[in-house]
N, C-alpha and C positions, 0 to 999 in steps of 0.2 A: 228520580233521585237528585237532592241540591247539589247543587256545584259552589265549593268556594274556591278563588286563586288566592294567589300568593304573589305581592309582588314586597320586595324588600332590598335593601341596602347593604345585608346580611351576608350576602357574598357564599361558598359553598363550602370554608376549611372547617369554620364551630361549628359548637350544634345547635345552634337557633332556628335554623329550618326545621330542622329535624325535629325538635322539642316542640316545635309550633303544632306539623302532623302526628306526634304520635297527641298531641295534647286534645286537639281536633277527631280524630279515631278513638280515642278515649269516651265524650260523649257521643258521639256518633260512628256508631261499623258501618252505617250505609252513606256512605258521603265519598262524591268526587272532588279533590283536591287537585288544582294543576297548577303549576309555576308558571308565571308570566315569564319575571323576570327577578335572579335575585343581586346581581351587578349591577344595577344604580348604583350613581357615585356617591360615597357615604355624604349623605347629607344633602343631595341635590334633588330641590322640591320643583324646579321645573323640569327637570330630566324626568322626575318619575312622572309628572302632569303630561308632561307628551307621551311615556311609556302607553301609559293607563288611558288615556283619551285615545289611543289610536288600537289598542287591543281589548277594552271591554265590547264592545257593539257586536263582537264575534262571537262573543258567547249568546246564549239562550237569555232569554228574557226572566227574571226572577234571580240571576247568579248574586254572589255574594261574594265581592272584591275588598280582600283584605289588605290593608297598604299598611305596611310597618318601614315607612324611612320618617326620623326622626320626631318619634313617638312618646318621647319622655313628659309625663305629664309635669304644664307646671300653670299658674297663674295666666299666663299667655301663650300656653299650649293646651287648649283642653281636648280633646276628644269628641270625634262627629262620628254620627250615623245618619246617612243620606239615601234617599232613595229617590231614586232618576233615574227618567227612559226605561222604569220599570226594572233596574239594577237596584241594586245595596252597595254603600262603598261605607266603610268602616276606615277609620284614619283620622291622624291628628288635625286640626283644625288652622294649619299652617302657611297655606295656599295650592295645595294638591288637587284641591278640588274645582280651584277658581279657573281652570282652563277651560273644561268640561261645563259649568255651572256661568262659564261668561257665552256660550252659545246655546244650551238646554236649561230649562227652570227646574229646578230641587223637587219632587211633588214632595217629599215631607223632609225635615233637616230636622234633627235633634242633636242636642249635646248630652252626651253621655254621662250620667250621674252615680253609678251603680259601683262607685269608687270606694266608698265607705264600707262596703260589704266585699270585698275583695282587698288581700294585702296584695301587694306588687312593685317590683322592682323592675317590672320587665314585662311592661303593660301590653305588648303587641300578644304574647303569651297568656298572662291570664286575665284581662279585659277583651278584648278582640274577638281572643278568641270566641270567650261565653256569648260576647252581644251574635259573631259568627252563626255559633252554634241554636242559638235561641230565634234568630231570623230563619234560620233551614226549618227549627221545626213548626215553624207556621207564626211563631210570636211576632210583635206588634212592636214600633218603633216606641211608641208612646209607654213601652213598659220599663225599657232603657233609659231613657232620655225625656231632658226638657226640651218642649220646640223653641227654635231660633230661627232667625229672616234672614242673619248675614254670616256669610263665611269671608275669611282672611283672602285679602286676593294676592297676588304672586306678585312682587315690583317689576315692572318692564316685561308687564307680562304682553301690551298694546303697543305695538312700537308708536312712536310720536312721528306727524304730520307738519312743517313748518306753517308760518301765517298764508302763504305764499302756494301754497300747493304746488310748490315744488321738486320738493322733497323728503322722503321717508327717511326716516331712524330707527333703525331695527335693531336688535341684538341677536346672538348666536341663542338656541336655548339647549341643543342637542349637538353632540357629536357620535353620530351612530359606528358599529362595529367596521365599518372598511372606510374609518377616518372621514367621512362625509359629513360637511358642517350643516345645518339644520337651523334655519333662525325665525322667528317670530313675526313674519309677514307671510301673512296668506294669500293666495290668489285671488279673492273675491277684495279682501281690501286691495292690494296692488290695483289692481284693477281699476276698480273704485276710483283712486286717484290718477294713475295714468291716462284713462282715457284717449287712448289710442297713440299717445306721445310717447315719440324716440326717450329711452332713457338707456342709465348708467349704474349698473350696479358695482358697486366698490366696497371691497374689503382689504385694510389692510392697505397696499401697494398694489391689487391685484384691481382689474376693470374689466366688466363684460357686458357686451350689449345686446345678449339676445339671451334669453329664457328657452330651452330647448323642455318637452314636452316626458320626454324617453332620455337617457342615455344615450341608447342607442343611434337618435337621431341625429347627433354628432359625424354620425359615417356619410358618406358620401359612398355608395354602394357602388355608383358607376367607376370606382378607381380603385385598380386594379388591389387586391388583398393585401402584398405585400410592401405597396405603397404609401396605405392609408396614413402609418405614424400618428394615430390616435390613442394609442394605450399612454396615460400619464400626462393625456390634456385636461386643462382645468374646462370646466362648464358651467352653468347654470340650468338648476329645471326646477318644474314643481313640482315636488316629488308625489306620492302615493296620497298620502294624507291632506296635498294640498297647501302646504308651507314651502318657501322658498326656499331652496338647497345647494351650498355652495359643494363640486363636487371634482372629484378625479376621474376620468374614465378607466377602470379595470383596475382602481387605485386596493392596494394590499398594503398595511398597514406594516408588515412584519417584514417586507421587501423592498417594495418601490416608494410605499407610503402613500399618505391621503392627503385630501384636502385641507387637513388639521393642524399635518405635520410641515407636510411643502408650503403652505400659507403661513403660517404662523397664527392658526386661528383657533383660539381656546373661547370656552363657556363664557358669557356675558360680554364679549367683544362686538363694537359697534358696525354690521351692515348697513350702510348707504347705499338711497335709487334716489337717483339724481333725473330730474324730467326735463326736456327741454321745453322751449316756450312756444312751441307749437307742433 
């Protein structure tokens, strides 16, 4: 049985999800539907580009990933169908895909033509869904779509390198659920450039100089429990996925607060790794 997700900008109070599944069960009674995600922030093409690249590879080979943030078809938003690493992703042509498609090559990209034969005001609904539904039952990208070589890439999606090697210029691209800031430098680039050199990460007013692996590893287990005074330390790690993560230990967003809040560190704000010179 196909699997499509749902990832969207849509939030839970309308009925846009809702009109999306019954629209989906409609053509299809035999189909698994699962939410990623529907809280992306309205209109945020790198938030959903990290959603999406760090939770498709969990499903089965064949899924069919539907992405509805900021889908209004116009002139310089057209409509893609991608198939990669043996996936389908279905989405505007915006830069959602440029995260994912800047480490894996496309095996086929089309742009979506089938607009003329469809009225719509509310293209994630009745375009998405059909092209959705027409991939599950075994059709062909090439029946949708014209093929195309380039998709839209993300601005600051590469953090920049000085002449000098440095120094990195990163940005934030995520602020996940318990305030943890998320930015655009990976581990294998870091790497890349450090080269085994003492550095400085700096955000804001805030400076650290070790990259911790875990969370957890922040503890000093040999000292005694009630001594430790770790809950509401700032740290650095590379989180799960691999990307550099400015963070809080045991940080609650709704309490004590995060890395987000205690920092002052919103979406698109510039992370610095300062390297010394030997």
């Amino acid at each position: 049985m196909a699997i499509i997700t749902l990832t969207t900008d849509f939030g839970e109070k309308d009925h846009f999800v809702g009109a999306i599944k019954g629209a989906i069960f409609s053509e299809l009674e035999q189909i698994n539907i699962v939410d990623i995600s529907h809280s992306i922030s309205p209109f945020n093409i790198a938030e959903a580009a990290y959603i999406i690249q760090n939770a498709y590879s969990s499903f089965p080979k064949g899924t069919i990933h539907l992405i509805g943030i900021d889908s209004e078809l116009s002139p310089e938003n057209k409509h893609i169908a991608v198939k990669l690493d043996d996936h389908y992703f279905i989405c505007a042509n915006n830069g959602i895909m440029s995260m994912i498609c800047n480490e894996i090559v496309p095996e086929k990209l089309v742009e979506i033509n089938i607009h003329d034969r469809v009225e719509t005001n509310f293209p994630v609904l009745d375009i998405f869904v059909k092209v959705a539904c027409h991939i599950a039952r075994g059709g062909t990208l090439d029946v949708i779509g014209k093929v195309i070589n380039t998709i839209k890439p993300i601005k600051n999606l590469i953090p920049f390198v000085n002449d000098e090697q440095n120094q990195i210029i990163g940005s934030v691209i995520y602020i996940d659920n318990y305030g943890n800031v998320v930015t655009n430098i990976k581990r294998q680039f870091f790497e890349s450039v450090q080269k085994t050199r003492k550095f400085e990460v700096s955000a804001r007013n805030h400076k650290f100089d070790k990259i911790y692996n875990r969370f957890s590893d922040i503890i000093d287990f040999d000292v005694e429990e009630s001594k430790r005074n770790v809950d509401g330390k700032g740290l650095v790690v590379f989180n799960s996925s691999g990307y550099l993560e400015i963070a809080v230990y045991k940080s609650n967003c709704l309490t004590v607060g995060g890395a987000s809040t205690l920092m002052g560190l919103k979406n698109m704000d510039t992370v610095t790794v300062n390297f010394s010179k030997t």
